[in-house]
C-alpha positions in Angstrom: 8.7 -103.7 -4.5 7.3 -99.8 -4.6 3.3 -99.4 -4.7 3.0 -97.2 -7.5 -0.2 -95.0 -8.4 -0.3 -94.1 -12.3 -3.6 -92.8 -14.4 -4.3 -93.7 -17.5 -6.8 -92.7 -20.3 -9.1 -95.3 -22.6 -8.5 -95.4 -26.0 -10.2 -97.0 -28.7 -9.6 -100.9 -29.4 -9.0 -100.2 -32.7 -6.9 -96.3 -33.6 -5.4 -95.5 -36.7 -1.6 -94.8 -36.8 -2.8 -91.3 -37.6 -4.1 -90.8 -34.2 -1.3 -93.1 -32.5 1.1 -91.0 -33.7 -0.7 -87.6 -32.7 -0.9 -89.4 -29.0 3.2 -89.5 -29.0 3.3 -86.4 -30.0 1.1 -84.9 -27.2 3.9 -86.9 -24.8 1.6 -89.3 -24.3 2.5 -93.6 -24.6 -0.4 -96.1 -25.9 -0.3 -99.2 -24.4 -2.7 -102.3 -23.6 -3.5 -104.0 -20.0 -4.4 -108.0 -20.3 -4.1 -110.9 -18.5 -5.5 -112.9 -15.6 -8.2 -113.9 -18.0 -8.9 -110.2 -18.0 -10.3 -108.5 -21.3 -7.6 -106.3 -22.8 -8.1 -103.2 -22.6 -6.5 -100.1 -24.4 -5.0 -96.7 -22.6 -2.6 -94.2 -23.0 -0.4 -92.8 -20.0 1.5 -89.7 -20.1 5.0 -90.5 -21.1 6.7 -88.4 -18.0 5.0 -89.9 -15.4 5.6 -93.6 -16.4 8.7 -92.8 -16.9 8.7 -91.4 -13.0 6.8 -94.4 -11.9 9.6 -96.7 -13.1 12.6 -94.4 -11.9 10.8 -94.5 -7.7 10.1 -98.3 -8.1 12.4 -99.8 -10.8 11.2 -102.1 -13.9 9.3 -104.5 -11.9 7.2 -101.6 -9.6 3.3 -103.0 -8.7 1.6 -100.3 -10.4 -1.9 -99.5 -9.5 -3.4 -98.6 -13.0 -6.4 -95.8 -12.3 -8.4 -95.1 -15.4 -12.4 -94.7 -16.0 -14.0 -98.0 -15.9 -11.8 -98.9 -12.5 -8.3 -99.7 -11.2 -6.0 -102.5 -12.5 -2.8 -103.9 -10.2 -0.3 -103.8 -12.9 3.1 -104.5 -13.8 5.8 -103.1 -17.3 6.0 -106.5 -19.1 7.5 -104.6 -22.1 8.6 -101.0 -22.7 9.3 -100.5 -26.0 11.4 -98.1 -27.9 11.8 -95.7 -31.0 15.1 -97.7 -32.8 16.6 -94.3 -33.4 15.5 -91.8 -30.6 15.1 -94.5 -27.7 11.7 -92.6 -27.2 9.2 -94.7 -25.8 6.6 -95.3 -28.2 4.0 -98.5 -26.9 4.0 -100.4 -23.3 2.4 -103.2 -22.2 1.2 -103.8 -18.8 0.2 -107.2 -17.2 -2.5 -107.7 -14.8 -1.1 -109.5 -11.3 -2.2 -111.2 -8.4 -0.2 -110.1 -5.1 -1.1 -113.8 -4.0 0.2 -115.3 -6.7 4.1 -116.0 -8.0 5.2 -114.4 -11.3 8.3 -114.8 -13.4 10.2 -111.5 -13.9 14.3 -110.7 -14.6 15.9 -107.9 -12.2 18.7 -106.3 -13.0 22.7 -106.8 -11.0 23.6 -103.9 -9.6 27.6 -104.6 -8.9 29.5 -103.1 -6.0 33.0 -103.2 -4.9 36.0 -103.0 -6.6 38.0 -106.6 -7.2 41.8 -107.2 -5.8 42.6 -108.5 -9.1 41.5 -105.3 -10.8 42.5 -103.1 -7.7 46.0 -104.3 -7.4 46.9 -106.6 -9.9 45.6 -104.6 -13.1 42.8 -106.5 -13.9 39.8 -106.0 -15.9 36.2 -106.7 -14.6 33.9 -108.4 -16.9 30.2 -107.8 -16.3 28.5 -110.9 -17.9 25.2 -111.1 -17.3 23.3 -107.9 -16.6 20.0 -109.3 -14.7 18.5 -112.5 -13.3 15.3 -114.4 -13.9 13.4 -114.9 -10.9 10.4 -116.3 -9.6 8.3 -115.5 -6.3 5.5 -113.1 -5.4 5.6 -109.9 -6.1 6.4 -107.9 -3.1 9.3 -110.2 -2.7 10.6 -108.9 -6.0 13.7 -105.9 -5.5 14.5 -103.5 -7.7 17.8 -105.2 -8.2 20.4 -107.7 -7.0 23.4 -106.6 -5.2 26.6 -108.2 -6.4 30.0 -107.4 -4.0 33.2 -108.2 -6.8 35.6 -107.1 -4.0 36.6 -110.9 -3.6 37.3 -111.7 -7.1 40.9 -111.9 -8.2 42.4 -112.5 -11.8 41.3 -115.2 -13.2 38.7 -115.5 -10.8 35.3 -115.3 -11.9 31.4 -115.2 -10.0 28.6 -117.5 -11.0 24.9 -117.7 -10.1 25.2 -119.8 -7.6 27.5 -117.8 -5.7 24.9 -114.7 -5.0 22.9 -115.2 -2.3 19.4 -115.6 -3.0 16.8 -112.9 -1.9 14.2 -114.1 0.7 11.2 -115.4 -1.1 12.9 -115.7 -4.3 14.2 -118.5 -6.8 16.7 -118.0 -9.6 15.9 -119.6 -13.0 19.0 -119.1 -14.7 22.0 -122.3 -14.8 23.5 -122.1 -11.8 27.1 -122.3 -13.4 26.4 -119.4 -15.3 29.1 -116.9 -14.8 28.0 -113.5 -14.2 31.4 -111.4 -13.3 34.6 -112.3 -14.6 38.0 -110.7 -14.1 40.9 -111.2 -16.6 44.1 -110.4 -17.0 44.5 -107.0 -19.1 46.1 -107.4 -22.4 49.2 -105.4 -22.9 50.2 -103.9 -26.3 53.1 -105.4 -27.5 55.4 -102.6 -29.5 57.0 -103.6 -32.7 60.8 -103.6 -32.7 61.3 -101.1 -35.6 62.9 -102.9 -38.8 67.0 -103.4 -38.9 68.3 -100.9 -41.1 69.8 -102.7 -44.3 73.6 -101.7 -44.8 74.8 -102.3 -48.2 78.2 -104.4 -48.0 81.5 -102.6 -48.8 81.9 -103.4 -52.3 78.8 -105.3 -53.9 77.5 -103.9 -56.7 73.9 -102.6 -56.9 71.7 -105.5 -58.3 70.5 -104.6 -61.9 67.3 -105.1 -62.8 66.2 -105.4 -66.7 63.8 -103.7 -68.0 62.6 -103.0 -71.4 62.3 -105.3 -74.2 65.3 -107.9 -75.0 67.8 -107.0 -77.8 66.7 -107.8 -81.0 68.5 -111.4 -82.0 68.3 -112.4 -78.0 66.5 -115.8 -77.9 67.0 -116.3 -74.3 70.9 -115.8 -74.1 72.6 -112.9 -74.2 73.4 -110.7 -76.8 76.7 -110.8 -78.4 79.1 -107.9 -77.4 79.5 -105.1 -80.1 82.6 -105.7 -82.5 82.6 -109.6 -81.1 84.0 -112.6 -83.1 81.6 -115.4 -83.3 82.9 -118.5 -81.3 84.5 -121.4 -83.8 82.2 -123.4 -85.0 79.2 -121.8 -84.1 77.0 -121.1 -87.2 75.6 -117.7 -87.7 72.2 -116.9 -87.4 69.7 -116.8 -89.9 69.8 -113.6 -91.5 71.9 -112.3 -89.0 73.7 -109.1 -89.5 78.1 -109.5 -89.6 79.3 -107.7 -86.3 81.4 -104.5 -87.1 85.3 -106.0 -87.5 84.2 -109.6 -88.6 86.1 -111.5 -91.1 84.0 -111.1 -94.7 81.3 -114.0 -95.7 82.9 -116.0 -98.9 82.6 -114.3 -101.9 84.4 -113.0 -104.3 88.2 -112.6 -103.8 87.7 -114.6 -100.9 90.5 -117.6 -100.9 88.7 -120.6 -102.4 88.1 -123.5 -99.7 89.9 -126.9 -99.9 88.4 -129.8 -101.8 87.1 -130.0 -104.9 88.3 -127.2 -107.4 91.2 -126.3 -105.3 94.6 -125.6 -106.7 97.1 -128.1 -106.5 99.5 -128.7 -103.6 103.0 -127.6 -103.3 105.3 -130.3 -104.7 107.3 -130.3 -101.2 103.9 -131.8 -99.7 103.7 -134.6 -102.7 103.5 -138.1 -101.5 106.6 -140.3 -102.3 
């Protein structure tokens, strides 16, 4: 791990978000330095050269902390970050002791290119981004170096298969997978939709619309000039189809039965 010199400036325990936010806008970061049953104290840092600090040694550089009441041996436990911009607006450093173990994550930097994705068409999945570790803190890297090139499809790398950096412990599940290469999903077309070809000769289907004829209780209308079927007694107040025989009446012939005219003597009974 990089040996990193950075100055920073005391602040007052206590500042206003007025004056907080006319620090950021001078480029410069507040932040607070504690632990190690250490009393906190308050700084500000010049946004550019943190920034450079953590680009030479990476997010876990030993930072030697200059500012006026001393020097403090320092580490990034937290950078944080405007939600919108990505600006850094507040960091927190944590006091260390270079004889002592500390807890940190490094990030997996993954080289190689698998044989599934190389000649098979595979995709690489890239799991898990960093690892917790434990160990002193010159024995912390920048980052973990993770070869893929063995991994075919289907095939995937856990924790337990990266080699462990001298001086170092990994804290996450062994079984946890970390790369992962899968077969690449293809995009199926559609067959486009059979054409439908009207058979020689049906007829069109029909579909009614509108209102039902007026008399149509759920059966079909009579046909225009129509004789009503034998028997079938005519509808209440319904109107005589054009052509129909004439409702009795007068000069209708009288029915049989009572008040009808005698019958013809060749029908008398003997």
């Amino acid at each position: 791990m990089a040996d990193i010199k950075l100055h920073a400036e005391l602040r007052p325990e206590k500042s206003t978000k007025k004056s907080l936010s006319a620090t950021r806008k001078d480029l410069k970061i507040p932040g607070v330095v504690y632990g190690s049953g250490g009393q906190n104290i308050h700084v500000v840092v010049v946004t550019k050269e943190l920034a450079l600090a953590l680009k030479a040694g990476g997010t876990n550089a030993i930072i030697h902390l200059q500012h006026d009441k001393g020097e403090e041996t320092v580490i990034v436990r937290e950078l944080q970050r405007h939600v919108v911009t990505g600006t850094p607006i507040h960091v927190d450093f944590q006091r260390i002791d270079l004889k002592k173990e500390i807890e940190v994550r490094v990030p997996i930097h993954v080289t190689g290119k698998p044989i599934g994705v190389d000649l098979y068409g595979g995709v690489l999945e890239h799991i898990v981004r960093e690892l917790a570790v434990r160990g002193l803190p010159g024995a912390i890297p920048q980052r973990i170096e993770v070869d893929s090139t063995p991994l075919g499809v289907g095939q995937g790398l856990m924790v337990k298969d990266i080699p462990v950096p001298a001086g170092l412990k990994f804290l996450d599940d062994p079984v946890r997978v970390v790369l992962n290469v899968v077969q690449a999903m293809k995009e199926e077309e559609a067959a486009p939709a059979a054409a439908e070809v009207p058979v020689e000769g049906a007829e069109p289907e029909i579909i009614a619309k509108g209102k039902k004829e007026e008399g149509e209780e759920g059966e079909a209308a009579p046909a225009k000039g129509a004789a009503p079927e034998k028997g079938a007694p005519a509808g209440k107040g319904a109107p005589a189809g054009k052509g129909a025989a004439p409702a009795a009446g007068k000069g209708a012939a009288p029915a049989a039965g009572k008040g009808a005219g005698p019958e013809k003597k060749g029908h008398e009974k003997r």
